[in-house]
C-alpha positions as CSV (number, residue, x, y, z in Angstrom):
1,X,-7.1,-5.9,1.2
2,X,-10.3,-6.9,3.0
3,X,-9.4,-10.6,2.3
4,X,-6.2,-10.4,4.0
5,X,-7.4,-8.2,6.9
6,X,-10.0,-10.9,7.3
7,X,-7.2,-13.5,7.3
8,X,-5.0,-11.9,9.8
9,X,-8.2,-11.0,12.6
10,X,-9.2,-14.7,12.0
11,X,-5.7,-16.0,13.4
12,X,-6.3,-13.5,16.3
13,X,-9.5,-15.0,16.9
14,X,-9.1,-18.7,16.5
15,X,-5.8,-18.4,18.4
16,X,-3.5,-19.5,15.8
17,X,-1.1,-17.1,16.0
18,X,2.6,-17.7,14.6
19,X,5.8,-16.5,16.2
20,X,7.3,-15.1,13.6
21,X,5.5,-13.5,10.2
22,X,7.2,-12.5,7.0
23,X,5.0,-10.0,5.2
24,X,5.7,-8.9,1.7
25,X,4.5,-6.3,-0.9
26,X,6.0,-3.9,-3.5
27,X,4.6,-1.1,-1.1
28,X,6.2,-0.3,1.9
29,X,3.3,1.9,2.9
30,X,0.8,-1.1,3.1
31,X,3.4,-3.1,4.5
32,X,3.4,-0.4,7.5
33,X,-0.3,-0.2,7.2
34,X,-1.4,-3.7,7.5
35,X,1.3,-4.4,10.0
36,X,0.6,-1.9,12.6
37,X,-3.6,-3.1,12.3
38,X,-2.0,-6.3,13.0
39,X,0.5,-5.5,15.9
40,X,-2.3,-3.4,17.4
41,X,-5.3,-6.0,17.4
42,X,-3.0,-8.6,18.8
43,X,-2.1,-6.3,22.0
44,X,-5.4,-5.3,22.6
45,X,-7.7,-3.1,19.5
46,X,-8.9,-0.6,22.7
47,X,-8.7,3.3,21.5
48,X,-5.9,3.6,24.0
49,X,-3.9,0.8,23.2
50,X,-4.3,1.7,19.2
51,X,-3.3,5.3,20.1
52,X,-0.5,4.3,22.3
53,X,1.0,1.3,19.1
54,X,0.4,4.3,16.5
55,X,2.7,7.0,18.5
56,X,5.2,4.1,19.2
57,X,4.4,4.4,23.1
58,X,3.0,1.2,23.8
59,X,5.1,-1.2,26.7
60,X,5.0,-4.2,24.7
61,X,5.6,-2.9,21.1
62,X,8.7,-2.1,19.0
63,X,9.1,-0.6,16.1
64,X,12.7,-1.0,14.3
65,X,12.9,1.1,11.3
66,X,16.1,3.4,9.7
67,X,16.8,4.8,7.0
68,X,19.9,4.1,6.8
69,X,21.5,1.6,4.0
70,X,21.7,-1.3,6.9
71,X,20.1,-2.6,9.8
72,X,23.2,-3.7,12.2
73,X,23.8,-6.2,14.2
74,X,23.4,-3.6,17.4
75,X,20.2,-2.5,16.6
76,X,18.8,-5.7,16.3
77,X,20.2,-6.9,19.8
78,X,18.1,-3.8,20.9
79,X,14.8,-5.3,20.0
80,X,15.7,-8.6,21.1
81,X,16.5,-7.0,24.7
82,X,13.5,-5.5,24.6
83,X,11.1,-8.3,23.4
84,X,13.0,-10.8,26.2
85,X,11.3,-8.8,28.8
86,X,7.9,-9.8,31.1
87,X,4.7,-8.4,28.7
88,X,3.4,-5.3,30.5
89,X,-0.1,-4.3,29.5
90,X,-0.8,-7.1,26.9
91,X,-0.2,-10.8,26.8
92,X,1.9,-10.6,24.0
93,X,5.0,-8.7,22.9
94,X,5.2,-7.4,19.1
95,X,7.7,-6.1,17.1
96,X,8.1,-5.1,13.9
97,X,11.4,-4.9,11.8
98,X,10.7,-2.7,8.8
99,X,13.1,-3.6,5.8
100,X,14.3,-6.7,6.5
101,X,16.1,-7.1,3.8
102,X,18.0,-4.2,4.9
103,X,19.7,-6.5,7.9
104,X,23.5,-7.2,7.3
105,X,24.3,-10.8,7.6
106,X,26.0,-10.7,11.3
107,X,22.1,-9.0,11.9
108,X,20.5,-11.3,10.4
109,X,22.2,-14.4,11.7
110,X,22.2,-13.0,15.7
111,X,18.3,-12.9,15.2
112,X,17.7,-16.2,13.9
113,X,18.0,-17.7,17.1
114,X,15.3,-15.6,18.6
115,X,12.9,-16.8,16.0
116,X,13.8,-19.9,16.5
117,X,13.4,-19.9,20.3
118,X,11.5,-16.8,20.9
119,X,10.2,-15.6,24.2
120,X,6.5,-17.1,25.0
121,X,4.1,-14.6,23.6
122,X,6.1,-12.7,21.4
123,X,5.8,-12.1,18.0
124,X,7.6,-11.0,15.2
125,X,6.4,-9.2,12.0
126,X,9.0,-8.6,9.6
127,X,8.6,-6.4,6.6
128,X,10.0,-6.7,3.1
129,X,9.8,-5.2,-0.2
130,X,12.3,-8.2,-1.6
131,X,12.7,-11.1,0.4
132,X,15.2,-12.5,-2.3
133,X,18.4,-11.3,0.2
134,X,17.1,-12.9,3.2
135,X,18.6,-15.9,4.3
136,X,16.7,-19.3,3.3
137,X,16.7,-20.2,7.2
138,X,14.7,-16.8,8.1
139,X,12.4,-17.7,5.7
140,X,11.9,-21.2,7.0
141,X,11.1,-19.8,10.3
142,X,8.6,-17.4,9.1
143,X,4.8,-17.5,8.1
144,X,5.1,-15.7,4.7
145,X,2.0,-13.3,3.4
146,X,1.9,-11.5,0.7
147,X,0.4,-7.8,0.7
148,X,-1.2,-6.5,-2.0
149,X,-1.3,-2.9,-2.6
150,X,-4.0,-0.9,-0.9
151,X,-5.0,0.9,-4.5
152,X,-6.0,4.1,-3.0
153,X,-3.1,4.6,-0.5
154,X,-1.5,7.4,-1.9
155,X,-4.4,9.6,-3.6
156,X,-5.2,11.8,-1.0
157,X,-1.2,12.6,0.0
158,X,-0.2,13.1,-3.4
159,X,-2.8,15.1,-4.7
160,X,-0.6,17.8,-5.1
161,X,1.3,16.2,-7.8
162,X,0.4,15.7,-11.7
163,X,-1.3,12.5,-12.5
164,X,1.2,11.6,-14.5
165,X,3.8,12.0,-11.3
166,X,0.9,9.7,-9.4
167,X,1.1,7.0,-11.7
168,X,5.3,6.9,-11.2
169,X,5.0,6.5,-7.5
170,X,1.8,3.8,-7.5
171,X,4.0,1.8,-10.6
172,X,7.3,2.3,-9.1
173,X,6.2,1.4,-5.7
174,X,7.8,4.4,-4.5
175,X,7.7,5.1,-0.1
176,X,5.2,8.0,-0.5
177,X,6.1,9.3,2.5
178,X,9.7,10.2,0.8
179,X,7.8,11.6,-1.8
180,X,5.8,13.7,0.7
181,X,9.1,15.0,2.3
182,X,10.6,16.1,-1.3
183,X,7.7,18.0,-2.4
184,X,7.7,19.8,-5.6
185,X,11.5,18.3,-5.7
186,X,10.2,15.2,-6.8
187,X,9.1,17.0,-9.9
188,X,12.4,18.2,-10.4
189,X,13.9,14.9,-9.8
190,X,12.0,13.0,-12.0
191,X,12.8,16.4,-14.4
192,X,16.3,15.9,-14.5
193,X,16.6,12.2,-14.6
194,X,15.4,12.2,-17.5
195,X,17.2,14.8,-19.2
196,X,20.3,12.7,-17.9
197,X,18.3,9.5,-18.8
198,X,18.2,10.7,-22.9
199,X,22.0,12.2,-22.8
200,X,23.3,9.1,-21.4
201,X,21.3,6.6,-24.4
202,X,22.9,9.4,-26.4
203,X,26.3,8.7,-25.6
204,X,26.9,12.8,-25.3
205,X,29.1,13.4,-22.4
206,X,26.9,16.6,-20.9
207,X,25.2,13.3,-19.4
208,X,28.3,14.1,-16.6
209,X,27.1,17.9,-16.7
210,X,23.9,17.3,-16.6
211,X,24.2,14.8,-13.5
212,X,25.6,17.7,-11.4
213,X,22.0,19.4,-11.6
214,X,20.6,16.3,-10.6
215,X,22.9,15.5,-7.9
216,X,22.1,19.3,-6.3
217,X,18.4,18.4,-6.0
218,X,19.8,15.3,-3.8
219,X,19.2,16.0,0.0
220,X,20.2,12.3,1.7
221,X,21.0,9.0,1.0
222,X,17.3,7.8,-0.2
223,X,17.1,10.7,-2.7
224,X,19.9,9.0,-4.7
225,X,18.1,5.1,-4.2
226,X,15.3,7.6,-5.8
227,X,16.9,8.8,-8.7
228,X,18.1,4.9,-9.6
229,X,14.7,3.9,-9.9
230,X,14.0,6.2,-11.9
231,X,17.0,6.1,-14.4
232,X,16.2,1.8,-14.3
233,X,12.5,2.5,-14.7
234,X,13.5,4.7,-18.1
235,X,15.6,2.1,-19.5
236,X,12.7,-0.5,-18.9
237,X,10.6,2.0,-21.2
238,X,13.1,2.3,-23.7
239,X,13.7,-1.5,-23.8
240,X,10.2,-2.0,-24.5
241,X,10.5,0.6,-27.2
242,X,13.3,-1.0,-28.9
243,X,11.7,-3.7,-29.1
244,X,8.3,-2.6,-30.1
245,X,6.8,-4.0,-27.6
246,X,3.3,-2.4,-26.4
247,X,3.2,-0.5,-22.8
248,X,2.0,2.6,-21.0
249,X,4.3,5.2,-21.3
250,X,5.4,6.9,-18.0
251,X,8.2,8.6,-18.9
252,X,8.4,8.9,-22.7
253,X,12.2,9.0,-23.4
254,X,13.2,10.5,-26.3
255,X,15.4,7.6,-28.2
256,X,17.5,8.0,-31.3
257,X,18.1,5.4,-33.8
258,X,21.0,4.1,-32.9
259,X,20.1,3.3,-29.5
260,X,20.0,-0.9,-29.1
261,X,18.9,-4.0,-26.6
262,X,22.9,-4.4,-25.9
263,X,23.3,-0.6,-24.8
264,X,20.2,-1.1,-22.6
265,X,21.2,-4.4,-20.9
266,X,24.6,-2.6,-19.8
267,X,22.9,1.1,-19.0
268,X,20.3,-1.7,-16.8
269,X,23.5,-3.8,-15.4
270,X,25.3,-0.4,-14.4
271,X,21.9,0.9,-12.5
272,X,22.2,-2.4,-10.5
273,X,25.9,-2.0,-9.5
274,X,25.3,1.5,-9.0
275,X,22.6,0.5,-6.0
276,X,24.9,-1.9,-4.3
277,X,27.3,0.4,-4.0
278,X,25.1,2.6,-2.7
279,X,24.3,0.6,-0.2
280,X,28.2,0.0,0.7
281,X,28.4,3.7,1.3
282,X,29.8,4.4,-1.6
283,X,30.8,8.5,-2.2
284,X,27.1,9.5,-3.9
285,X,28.1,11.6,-6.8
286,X,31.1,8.9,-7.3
287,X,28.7,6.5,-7.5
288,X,26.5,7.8,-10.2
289,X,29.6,9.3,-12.2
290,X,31.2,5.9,-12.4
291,X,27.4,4.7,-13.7
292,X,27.7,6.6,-16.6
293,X,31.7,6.3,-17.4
294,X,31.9,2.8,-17.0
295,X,29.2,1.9,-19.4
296,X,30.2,3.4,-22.2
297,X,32.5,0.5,-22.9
């Protein structure tokens, strides 16, 4: 990380700074981190500038971030408002759309031609966990980084959970401050996917029984993208099981014999369609019913 920090102050320095910058990493939490040291030594790295970027506050800063399935079309004509306006305490303008790859395609496309053409002195930083969904033009327009992980991110915040627990959310990637918000239901989550997890490679229909205890542990939306990692992180185990293949164990599934590559590719396939329909809004418990159902074809 102190390679890339080192990277990012020497474009600020040598004044070779891009409109538009596409950073990504399989943790959102760097992503947020490194961004917002970035945003904030490009306005101005003052104590009061800093302070005022960090609570969201500062004149010529924007912060887009939702956590809803999509980013619309409305809420990016926001921020382009916004950044089209006179700098008022900096010389720059910065914003920062978290989850890009979040942006539905009418989104996407209205934005392209403020990167293209952007406002003198404004600059974009646009964060992604998978850049795979964004358009091949946003890309073109973009100054891609990659992030590592900061290693030590999570270990003070998630003390409170089991090492084993820590090891999940650092391999997984997982948005710790989600984690932080479900407290010791994170536990239970990862708990009760499993038990639904070993039913469902089981074939024995109290997988559906079992998914109602599951589902009650659910608050919103992101506790169900939660609970599909989880379940596609468990067949991932069991695949490498199956096929004697060495790993670290996070989860330890309890597999029978009769469990098979074939039923772990469509249990794997299923996980996937279950997310998009997530993201289509989907009924939640539908969702993850019709998981299960439908792959026992």
């Amino acid at each position: 990380m102190v390679d890339i920090s080192h990277t990012l102050n020497k474009i600020i320095e040598n004044n070779k700074l891009s409109h538009t910058y596409l950073f990504e990493s399989d943790s959102l939490e760097t992503l947020k981190s490194v961004s917002m040291e970035f945003a904030t030594k490009i306005l101005s790295d003052d104590t009061r500038s800093k302070t005022m970027v960090e609570s969201l506050n500062h004149p010529d800063f924007y912060y887009l971030q939702t956590d809803r399935a999509t980013i619309k079309k409305e809420d990016v004509q926001d921020v382009m408002y916004q950044m089209s306006q006179k700098p008022v305490q900096s010389n720059f303008k910065v914003y920062i759309i978290e989850s890009f790859e979040k942006l539905t395609v009418q989104a996407e496309n209205s934005l392209l031609k403020f990167l293209e053409e952007p406002p003198k002195n404004t600059i974009a930083i646009l964060l992604t966990t998978d850049k795979s969904n964004i358009l091949p033009t946003t890309l073109s327009r973009s100054q891609y980084m990659y992030i590592p992980r900061r290693q030590d991110e999570t270990i003070e915040e998630l003390s409170h959970l089991s090492q084993g627990l820590q090891q999940i959310v650092s391999q997984y990637g997982l948005d710790y401050h989600h984690i932080i918000e479900l407290e010791d239901r994170f536990s239970k989550i990862v708990t009760e996917s499993k038990k639904v997890a070993e039913l469902w490679l089981k074939k024995d229909a109290r997988a559906l029984i079992r998914l109602t205890s599951l589902v009650e542990l659910c608050k919103e939306r992101k506790d169900y993208f939660l609970v599909l990692t989880l379940l596609d992180g468990m067949m991932r185990e069991a695949m490498y099981d199956v096929l004697q293949i060495e790993q670290s164990k996070l989860f330890n599934i309890e597999l029978t014999n009769l469990v098979n590559v074939i039923q772990l590719t469509r249990n794997l396939e299923k996980i996937e369609e279950a997310n998009k329909m997530l993201n289509f809004n989907v009924n939640n418990m539908l969702v993850l019913e019709s998981m299960i159902i439908s792959s026992k074809g």
